[in-house]
C-alpha positions in Angstrom: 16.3 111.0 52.0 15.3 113.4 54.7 15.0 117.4 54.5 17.1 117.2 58.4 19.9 115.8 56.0 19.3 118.2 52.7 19.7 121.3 55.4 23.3 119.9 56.5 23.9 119.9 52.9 23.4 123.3 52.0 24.7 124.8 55.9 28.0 123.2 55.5 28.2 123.6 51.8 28.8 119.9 51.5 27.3 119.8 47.5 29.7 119.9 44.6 31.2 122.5 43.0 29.5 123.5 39.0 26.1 123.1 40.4 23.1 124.0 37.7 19.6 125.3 38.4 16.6 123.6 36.7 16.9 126.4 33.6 20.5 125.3 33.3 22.4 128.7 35.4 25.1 128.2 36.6 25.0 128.6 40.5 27.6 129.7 43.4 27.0 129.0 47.1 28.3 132.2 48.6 26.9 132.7 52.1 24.4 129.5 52.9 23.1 132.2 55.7 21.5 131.5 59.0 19.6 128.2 59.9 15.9 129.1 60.3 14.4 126.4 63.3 11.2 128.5 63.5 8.4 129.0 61.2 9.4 130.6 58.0 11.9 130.0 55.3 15.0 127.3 56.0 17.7 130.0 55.8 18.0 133.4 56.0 20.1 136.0 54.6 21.8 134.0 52.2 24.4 135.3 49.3 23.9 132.7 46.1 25.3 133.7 42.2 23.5 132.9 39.8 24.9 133.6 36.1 26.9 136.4 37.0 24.0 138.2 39.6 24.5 138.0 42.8 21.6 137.5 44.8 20.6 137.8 48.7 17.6 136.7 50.4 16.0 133.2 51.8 16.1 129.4 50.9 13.7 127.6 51.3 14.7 123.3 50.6 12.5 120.6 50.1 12.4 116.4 49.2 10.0 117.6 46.3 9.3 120.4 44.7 5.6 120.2 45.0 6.2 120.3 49.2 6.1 123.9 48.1 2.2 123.7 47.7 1.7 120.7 50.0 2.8 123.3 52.4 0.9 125.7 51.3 4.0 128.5 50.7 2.1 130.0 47.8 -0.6 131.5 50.3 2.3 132.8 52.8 3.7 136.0 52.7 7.1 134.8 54.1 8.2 133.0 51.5 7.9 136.0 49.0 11.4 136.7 48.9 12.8 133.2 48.3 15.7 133.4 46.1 16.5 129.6 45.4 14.6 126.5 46.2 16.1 123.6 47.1 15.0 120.0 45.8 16.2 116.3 45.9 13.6 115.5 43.4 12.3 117.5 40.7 8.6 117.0 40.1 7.3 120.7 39.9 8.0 124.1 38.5 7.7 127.0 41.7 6.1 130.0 40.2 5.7 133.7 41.9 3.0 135.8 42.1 4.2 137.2 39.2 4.3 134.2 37.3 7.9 134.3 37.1 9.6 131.0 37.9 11.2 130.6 41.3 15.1 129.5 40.4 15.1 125.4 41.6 18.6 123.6 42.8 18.2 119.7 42.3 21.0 118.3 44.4 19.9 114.5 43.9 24.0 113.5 42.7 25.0 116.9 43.9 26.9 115.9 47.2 29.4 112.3 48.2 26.7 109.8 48.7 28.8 108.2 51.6 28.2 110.6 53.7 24.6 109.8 53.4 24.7 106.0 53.9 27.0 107.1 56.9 24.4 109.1 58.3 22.2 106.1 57.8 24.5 104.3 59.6 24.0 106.5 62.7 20.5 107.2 62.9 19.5 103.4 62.3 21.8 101.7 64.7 21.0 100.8 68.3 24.2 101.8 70.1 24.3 104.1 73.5 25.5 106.6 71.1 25.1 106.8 67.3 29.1 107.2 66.8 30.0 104.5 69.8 32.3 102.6 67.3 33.9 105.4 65.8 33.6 108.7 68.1 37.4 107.2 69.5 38.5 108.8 66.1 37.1 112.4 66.8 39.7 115.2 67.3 40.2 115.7 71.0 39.7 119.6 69.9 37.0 119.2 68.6 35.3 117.6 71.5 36.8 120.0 74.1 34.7 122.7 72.2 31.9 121.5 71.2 31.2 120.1 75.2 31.7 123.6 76.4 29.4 124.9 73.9 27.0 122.1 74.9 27.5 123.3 78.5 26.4 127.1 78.1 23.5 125.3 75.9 22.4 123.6 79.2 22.6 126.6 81.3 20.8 128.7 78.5 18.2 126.3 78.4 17.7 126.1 82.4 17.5 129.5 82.0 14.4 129.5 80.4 13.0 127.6 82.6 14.1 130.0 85.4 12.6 132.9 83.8 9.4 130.8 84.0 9.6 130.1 87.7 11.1 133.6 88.3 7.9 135.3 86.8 5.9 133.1 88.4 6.9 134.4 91.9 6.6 138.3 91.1 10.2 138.7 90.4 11.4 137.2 93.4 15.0 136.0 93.8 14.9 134.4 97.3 11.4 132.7 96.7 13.0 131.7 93.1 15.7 130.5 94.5 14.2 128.5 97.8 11.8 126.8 95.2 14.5 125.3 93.0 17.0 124.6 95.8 13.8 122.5 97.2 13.3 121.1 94.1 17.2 119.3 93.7 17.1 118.4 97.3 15.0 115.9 96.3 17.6 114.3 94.1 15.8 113.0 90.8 13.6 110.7 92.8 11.7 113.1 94.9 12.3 116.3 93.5 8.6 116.4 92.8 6.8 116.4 95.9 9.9 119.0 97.1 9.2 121.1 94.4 5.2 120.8 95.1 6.2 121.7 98.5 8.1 124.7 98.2 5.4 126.0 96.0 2.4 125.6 98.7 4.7 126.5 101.3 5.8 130.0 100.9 9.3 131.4 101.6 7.8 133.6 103.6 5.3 131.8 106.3 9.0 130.0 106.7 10.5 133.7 107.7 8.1 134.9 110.0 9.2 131.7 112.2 13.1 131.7 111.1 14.1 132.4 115.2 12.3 128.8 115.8 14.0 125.6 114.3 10.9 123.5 115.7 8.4 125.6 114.3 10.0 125.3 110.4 10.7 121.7 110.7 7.2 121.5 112.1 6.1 123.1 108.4 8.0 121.3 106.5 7.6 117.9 107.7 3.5 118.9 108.3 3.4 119.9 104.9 5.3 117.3 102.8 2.2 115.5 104.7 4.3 112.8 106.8 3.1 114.3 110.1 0.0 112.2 112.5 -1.4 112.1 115.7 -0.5 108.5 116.5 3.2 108.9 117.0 4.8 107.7 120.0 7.8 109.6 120.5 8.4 113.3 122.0 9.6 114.9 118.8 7.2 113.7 116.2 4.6 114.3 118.6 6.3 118.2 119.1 6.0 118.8 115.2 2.9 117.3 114.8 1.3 119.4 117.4 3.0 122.8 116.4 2.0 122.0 112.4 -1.5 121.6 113.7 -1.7 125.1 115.0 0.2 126.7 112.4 -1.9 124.4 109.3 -4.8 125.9 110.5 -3.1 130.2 110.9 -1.8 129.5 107.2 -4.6 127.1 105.9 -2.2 125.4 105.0 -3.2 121.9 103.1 -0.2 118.9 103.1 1.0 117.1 100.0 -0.5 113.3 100.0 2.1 110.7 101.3 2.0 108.6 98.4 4.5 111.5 96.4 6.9 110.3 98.4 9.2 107.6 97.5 11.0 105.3 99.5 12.1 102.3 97.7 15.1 101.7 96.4 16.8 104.6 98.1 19.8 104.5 100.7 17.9 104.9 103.7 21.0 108.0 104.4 18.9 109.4 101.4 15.3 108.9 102.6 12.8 112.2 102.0 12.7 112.5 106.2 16.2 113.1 106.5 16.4 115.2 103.3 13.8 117.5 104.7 15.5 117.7 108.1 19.0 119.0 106.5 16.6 121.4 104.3 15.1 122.4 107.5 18.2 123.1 109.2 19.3 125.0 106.1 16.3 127.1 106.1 16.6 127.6 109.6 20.2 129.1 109.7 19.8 130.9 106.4 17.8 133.2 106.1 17.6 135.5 102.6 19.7 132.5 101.1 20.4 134.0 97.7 21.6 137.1 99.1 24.6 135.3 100.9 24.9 132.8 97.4 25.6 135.8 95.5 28.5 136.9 98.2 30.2 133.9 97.7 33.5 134.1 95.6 34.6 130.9 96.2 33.4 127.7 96.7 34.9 126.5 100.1 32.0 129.6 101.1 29.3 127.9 99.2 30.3 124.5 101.5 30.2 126.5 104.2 26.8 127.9 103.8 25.5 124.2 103.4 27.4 122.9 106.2 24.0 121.4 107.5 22.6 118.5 109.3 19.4 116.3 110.1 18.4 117.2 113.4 19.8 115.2 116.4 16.2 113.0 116.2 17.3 111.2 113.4 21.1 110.0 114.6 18.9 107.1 115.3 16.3 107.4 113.2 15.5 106.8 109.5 11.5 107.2 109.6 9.6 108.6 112.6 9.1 106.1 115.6 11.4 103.7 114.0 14.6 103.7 116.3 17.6 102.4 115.3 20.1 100.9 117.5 23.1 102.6 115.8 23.9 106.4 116.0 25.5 108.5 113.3 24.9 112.3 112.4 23.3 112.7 109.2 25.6 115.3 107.4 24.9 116.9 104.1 28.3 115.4 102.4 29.8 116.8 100.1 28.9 115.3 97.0 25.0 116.1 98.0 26.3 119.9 98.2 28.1 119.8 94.9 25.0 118.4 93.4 23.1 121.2 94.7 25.7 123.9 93.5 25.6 122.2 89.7 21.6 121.9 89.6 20.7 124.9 91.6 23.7 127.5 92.3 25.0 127.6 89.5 22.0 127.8 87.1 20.9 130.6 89.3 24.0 132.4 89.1 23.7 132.0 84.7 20.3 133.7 85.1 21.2 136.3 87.4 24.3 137.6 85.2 21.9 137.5 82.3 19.1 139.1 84.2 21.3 142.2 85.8 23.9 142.0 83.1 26.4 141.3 84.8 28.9 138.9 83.4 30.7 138.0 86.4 28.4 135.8 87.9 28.5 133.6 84.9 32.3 133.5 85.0 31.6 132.6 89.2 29.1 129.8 87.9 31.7 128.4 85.4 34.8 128.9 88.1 32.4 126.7 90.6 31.8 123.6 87.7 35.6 124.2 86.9 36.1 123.3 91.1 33.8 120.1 90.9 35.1 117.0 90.5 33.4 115.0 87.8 29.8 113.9 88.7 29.8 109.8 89.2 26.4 108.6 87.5 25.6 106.4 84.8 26.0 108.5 81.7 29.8 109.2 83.0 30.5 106.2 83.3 29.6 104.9 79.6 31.0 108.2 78.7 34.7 107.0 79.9 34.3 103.4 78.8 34.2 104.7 75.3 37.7 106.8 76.1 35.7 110.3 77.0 37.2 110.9 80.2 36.3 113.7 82.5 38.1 115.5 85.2 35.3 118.2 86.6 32.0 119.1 86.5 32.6 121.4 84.0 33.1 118.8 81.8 30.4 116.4 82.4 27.8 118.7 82.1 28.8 118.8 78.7 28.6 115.4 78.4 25.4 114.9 79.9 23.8 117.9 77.3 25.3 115.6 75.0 23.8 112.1 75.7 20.2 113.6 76.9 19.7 116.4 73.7 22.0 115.2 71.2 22.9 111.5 71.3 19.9 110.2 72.3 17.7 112.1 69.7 19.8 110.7 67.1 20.6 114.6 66.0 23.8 113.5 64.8 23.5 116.5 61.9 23.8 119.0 64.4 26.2 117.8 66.3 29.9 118.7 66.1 31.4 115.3 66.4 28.6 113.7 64.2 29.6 116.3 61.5 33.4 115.2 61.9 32.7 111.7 61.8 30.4 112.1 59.3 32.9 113.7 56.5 35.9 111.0 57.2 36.9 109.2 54.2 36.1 106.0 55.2 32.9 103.9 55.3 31.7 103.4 58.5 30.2 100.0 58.7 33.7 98.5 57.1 35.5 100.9 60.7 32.7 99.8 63.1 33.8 96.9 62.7 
């Protein structure tokens, strides 16, 4: 038995009917109240009867009674106003300062033991997901709304991350912005060393040179550190030369090569032409944000990211490396609705929730709702197991579920999990 599993119990009011304390009262399940994840008692604000009082205040559960003083309760002024505690097994009377006993609920062969060995069932199997065999059975309602839960969840969670960065930079939207937007051009692989560059390369040492695209691609490639004197070729040689002068007006010092990586990457993806379409963004855009936050539709986000490696690298993967082919290296379209999911739109959340004002958020979902469906790994498995997904608006939900949910085996707090966990059937007979 787990307490995770005891705190289902009680939130859903999943325990039988005629339930008796410890000194044989007869108790009611009113209002369970509000699940406590902090420090403090398990619920709030609850509404029990016992005899024929009515009571309100905190519950506070436990495997055994005597967890009370394992955790030390007794010596914590929180717990003062616990009105029923909450026990599988019964090895200890609770007692107030008062001396007054603490009313006890045992629930061991108070609830359908089924939905226990189902749980069990979940949490010990090996599966992508804990409900693979079964989740085919879930209510197609149910999983429409619990995904777009899961998907303001995500944004409310990259939120707080946002408030981080946004503090960190003085309360600065552009420089805010410019680092995050650095950070998921680096898709996944290199999103480090982008976001390490964007942080010792200021927004503004990039503005006071925005008239000169040489001069920011001379930055940028000079500090993501893949700049030397031995090139052989005219441009390398130009941006190695103008980062030299301008390292040394900035004192300015570049990220180590090794960050970068390489391998395993289509070479259309390689950091060098990454950095040369972020360089061409920077260069025609300056106060970025600013012209995000005009954007009402999002054929003007494409537009605004309608950017390309410089002409150098037609031919050219890696500096002084020519190839004998020649192809423009656009930004495509799926890299910009990448960058719209990862970066826009999370901006967008914050910034309706920062100014308070709503619409942005409604422009952030409008823009997922526009998306097709991302094409990874995680979608894929999702629509092997019948999940199927049309937009992006859908498969970030998905993705909040596999990564938060599915993969921590927090079946209990999951909507589908508690469907599939209540059907009248026994799971290891359906799985297989």
């Amino acid at each position: 038995m787990t307490e995770e599993f005891l705190h289902y119990l009680w939130k859903y009011k999943l325990l039988y009917n005629n339930l008796k304390s410890t000194e044989n009262e007869s108790i009611e399940i009113i209002n369970p109240g509000f699940h406590n994840r902090d420090s403090g008692p398990d619920f709030f604000n609850a509404k029990i009867r016992i005899n024929d009082t009515i009571w309100a205040g905190n519950i506070e559960i436990h495997i055994n009674a005597s967890d009370w003083q394992l955790h030390n309760h007794q010596n914590d002024q929180a717990y003062d106003n616990i009105i029923l505690h909450v026990v599988y097994n019964n090895n200890k009377t609770i007692l107030r300062e008062s001396g007054a006993a603490i009313p006890q609920l045992v629930v061991d062969k108070c609830f359908d033991e089924n939905i226990y060995h189902n749980y069990q069932n979940f949490i010990q199997n090996k599966n992508w997901i804990p409900c693979e065999k079964l989740i085919k059975d879930a209510n197609e309602f149910t999983i429409s709304n619990w995904l777009e839960y899961l998907l303001i969840e995500r944004l409310e969670r990259k939120t707080l991350e946002l408030k981080e960065v946004f503090k960190r930079n003085n309360s600065s939207w552009e420089e805010s912005f410019y680092q995050l937007l650095a950070k998921n051009f680096g898709f996944k692989i290199n999103a480090y060393p982008f976001e390490v560059l964007s942080q010792s390369l200021p927004l503004t040492y990039l503005g006071k040179h925005k008239s000169n695209e040489n001069q920011i691609a001379a930055l940028i490639f000079g500090q993501a550190g893949l700049l030397n004197a031995d090139f052989s070729e005219d441009y390398p040689q130009m941006l190695y030369s103008e980062y030299e002068f301008l390292r040394k007006k900035y004192k300015l010092v570049p990220l180590k090569l090794h960050l970068w990586k390489f391998l395993r990457l289509r070479p259309a993806n390689f950091p060098t032409i990454r950095l040369s379409q972020f360089s061409d963004l920077i260069y025609k855009s300056s106060h970025l944000f600013s012209k995000i936050l005009e954007c009402k539709k999002l054929n003007d986000i494409y537009k605004l990211f309608d950017v390309k490696a410089h002409s150098y690298f037609d031919n050219h993967y890696m500096f002084d490396d020519k190839l004998i082919i020649s192809k423009q290296r656009l930004l495509g379209k799926s890299a910009i609705d990448l960058i719209v999911i990862n970066t826009i739109v999370p901006m967008l959340f914050f910034y309706a929730e920062n100014k308070d004002e709503k619409e942005f958020q409604h422009r952030a979902f409008g823009f997922l709702e526009q998306i097709v469906a991302e094409k990874n790994s995680i979608i894929t498995k999702w629509k092997q197991l019948g999940i199927n997904a049309q937009t992006a608006y859908v498969t970030q939900g998905l993705i909040e579920l596999k990564n938060n949910y599915c993969s921590n085996k927090r079946c209990l707090n999951c909507r589908i999990g508690n469907e599939l966990l209540n059907k009248n059937y026994n799971f290891n007979e359906s799985a297989n």
